[in-house]
C-alpha positions as CSV (number, residue, x, y, z in Angstrom):
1,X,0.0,0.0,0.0
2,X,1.0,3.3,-1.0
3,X,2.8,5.0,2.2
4,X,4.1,8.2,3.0
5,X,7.3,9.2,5.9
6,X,8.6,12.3,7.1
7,X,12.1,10.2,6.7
8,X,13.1,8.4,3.3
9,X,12.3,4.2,4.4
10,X,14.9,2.1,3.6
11,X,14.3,0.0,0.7
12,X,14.2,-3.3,3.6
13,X,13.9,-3.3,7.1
14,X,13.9,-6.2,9.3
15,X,12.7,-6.3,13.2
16,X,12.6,-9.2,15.0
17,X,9.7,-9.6,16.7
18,X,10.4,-12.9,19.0
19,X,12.9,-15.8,18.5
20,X,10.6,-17.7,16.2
21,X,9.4,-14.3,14.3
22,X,10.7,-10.8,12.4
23,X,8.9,-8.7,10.2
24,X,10.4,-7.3,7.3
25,X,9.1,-4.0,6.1
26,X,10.1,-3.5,1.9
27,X,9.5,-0.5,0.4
28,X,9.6,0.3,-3.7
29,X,8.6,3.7,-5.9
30,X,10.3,5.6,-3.2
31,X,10.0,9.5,-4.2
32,X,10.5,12.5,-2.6
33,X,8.2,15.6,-2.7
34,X,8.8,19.2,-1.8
35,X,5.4,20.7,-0.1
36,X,4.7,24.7,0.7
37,X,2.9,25.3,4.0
38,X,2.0,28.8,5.2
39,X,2.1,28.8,9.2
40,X,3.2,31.5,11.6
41,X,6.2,32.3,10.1
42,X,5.6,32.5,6.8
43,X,5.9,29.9,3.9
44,X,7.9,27.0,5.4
45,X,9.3,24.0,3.1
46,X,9.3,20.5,3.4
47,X,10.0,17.2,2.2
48,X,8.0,14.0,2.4
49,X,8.5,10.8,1.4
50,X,6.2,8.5,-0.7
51,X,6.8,4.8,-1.3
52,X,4.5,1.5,-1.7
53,X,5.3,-0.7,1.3
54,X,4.8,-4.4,2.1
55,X,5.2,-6.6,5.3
56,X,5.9,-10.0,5.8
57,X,6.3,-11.7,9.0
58,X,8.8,-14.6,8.6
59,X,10.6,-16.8,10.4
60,X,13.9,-15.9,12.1
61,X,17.1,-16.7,11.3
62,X,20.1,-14.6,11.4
63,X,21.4,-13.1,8.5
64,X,18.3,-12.9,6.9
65,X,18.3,-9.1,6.4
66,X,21.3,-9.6,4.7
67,X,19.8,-12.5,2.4
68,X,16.3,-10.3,1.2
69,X,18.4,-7.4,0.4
70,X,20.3,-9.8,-1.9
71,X,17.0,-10.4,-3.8
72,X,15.0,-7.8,-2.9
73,X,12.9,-8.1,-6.2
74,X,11.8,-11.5,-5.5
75,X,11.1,-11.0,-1.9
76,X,8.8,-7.3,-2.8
77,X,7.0,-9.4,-5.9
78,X,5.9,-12.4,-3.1
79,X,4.7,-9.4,-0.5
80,X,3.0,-7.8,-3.3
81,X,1.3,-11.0,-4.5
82,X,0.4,-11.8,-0.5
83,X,-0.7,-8.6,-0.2
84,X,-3.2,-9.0,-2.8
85,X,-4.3,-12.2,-1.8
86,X,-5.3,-10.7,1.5
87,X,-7.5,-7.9,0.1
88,X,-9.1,-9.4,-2.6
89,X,-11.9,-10.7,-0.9
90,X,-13.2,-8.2,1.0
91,X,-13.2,-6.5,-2.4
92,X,-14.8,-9.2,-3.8
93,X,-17.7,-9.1,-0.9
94,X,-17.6,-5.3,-0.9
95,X,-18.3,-5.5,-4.8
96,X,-20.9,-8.2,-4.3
97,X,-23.0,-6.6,-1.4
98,X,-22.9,-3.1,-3.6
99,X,-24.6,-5.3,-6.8
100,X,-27.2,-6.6,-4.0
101,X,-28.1,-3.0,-3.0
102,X,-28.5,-2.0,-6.9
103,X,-30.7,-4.4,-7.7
104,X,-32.7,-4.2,-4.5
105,X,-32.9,-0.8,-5.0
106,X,-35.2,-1.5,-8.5
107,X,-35.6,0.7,-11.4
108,X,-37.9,3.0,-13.1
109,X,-40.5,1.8,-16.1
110,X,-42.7,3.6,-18.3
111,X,-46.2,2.8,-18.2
112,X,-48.8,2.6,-21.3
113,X,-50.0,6.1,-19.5
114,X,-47.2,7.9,-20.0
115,X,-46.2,7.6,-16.7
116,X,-42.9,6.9,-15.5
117,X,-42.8,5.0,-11.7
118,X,-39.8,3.6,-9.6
119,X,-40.6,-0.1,-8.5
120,X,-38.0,-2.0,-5.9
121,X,-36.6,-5.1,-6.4
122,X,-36.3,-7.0,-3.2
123,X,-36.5,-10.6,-2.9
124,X,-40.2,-10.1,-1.9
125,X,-41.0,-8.3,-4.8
126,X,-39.4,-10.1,-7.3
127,X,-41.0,-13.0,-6.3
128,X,-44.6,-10.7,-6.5
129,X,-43.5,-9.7,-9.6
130,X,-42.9,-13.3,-11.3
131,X,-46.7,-13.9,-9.6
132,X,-48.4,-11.2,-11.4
133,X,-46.0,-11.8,-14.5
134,X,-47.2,-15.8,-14.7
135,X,-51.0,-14.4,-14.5
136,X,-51.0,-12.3,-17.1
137,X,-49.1,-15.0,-19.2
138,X,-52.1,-17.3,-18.1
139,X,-54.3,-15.0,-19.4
140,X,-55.3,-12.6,-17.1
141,X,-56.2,-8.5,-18.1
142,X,-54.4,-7.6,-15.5
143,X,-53.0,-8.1,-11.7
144,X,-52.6,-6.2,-9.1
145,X,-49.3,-4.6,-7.9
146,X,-48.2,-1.4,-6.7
147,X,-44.7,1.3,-7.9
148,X,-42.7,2.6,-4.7
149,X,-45.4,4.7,-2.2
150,X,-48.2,4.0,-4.1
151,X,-51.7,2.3,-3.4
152,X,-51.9,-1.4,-4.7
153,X,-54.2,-1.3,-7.9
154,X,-54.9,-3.4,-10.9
155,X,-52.0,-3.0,-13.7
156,X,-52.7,-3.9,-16.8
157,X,-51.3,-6.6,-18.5
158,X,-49.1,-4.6,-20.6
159,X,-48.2,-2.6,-18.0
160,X,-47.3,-6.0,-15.5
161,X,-45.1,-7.1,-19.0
162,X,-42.8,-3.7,-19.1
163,X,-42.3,-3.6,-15.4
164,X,-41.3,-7.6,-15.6
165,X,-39.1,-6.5,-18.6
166,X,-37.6,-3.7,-17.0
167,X,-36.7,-5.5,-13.6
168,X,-34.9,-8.6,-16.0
169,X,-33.0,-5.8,-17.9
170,X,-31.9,-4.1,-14.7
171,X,-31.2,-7.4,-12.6
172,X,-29.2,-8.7,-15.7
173,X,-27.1,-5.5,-16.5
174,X,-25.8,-5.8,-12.3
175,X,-25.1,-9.0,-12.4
176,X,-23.2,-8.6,-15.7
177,X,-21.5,-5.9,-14.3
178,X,-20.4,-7.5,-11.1
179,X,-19.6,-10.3,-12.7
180,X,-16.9,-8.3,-15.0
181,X,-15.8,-6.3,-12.0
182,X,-14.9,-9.6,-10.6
183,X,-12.7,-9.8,-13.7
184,X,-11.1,-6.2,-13.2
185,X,-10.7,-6.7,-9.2
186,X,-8.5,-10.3,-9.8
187,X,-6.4,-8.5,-12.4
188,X,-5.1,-5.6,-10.1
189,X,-1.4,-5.9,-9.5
190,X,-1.1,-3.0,-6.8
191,X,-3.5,-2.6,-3.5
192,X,-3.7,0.6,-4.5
193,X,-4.9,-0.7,-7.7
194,X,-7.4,-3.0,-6.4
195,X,-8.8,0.0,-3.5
196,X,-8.9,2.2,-6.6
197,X,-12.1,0.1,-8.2
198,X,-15.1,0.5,-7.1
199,X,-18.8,-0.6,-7.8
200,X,-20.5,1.6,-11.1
201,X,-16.7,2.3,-12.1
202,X,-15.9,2.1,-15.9
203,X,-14.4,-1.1,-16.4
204,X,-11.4,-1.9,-18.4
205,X,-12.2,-1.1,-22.4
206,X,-12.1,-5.3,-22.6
207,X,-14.6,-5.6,-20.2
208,X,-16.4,-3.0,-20.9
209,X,-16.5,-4.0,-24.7
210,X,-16.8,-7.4,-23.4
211,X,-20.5,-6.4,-21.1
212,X,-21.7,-4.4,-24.4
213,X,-21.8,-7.4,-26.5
214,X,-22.7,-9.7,-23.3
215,X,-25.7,-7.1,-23.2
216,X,-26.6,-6.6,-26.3
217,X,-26.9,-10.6,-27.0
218,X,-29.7,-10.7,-24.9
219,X,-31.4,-7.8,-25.7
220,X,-31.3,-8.3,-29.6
221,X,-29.9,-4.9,-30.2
């Protein structure tokens, strides 16, 4: 993760922590940067330090400080890929539980009035929907439902077919997404990276090309 010191971090450091145990600290990218700050006595300069840094916690032996510096670049690419390993799956839930909320949160559909109404999609609802949906395909005139604070009333067939439409189109264009983000999230190579992508980002032109024709399969456009 992306760090930054009053003091320039040595590129490894290496504590022990008990006879069994050290941690070694590695840092990479280190840069320094100048910064202006107006306080009491004027404009005062100062430099910070910015670096990506990765810990390990190995076992002791001595002479091992001596033995990472000697291949530091294998020894940063393992923390790096650790580090990953560790935060990709609270991304993963993170993206997951923000698809949940979209598609619970439902969508809006015009109605053969003209009318344009929001209509929620939680489990409850979906499963009302699919009931009013199989009555009209049964047959029926209409079936009644209600849009987000209103009264329950009889919709139309027609209008039970667009909201049904509408919820598929929604529910499928989340799920495709997540699914893709999934994608994105395993291909970060940084934790900076991977905390950088975030649910409803633009994805990757790939996966974003990739969703379009994903999409537009099942639509028919």
């Amino acid at each position: 993760m992306k760090r930054e010191y009053a003091h320039e971090p040595p590129i490894v450091s290496v504590t022990q922590l008990n006879p069994e145990q050290c941690e070694v600290l590695l840092h990479e990218n280190i840069n320094a940067e100048t910064r202006t700050t107006t306080g009491a006595n004027g404009e005062e300069q100062t430099t910070v330090y910015t670096a990506q840094e990765y810990t390990l916690i190995i076992p002791w032996r001595d002479g091992i400080e001596d033995s990472i510096k000697a291949n530091v670049a294998a020894w940063t690419e393992m923390a790096r890929k650790q580090e990953l390993e560790e935060l990709l799956p609270e991304k993963l839930t993170e993206l997951d539980n923000a698809c949940r909320k979209a598609i619970v949160e439902g969508c809006w559909v015009e109605l053969a009035d003209g009318s344009t109404q929001h209509f929620a999609l939680t489990e409850a609802d979906q499963i009302n929907l699919n009931v009013a949906l199989e009555a009209v395909k049964a047959g029926a005139d209409g079936y009644p439902y209600h849009a987000d604070g209103e009264l329950c009333r009889v919709f139309s067939a027609a209008d039970i077919n667009a909201v049904a439409a509408a919820a598929v189109a929604h529910k499928l264009y989340h799920t495709t997404y997540f699914n893709h983000a999934k994608q994105w999230a395993t291909r970060a190579k940084t934790a900076d990276e991977l905390a950088g992508i975030h649910y409803g980002a633009q994805l990757p032109e790939d996966l974003a090309a990739n969703m379009a024709k994903v999409i537009a399969s099942v639509s028919g456009q």
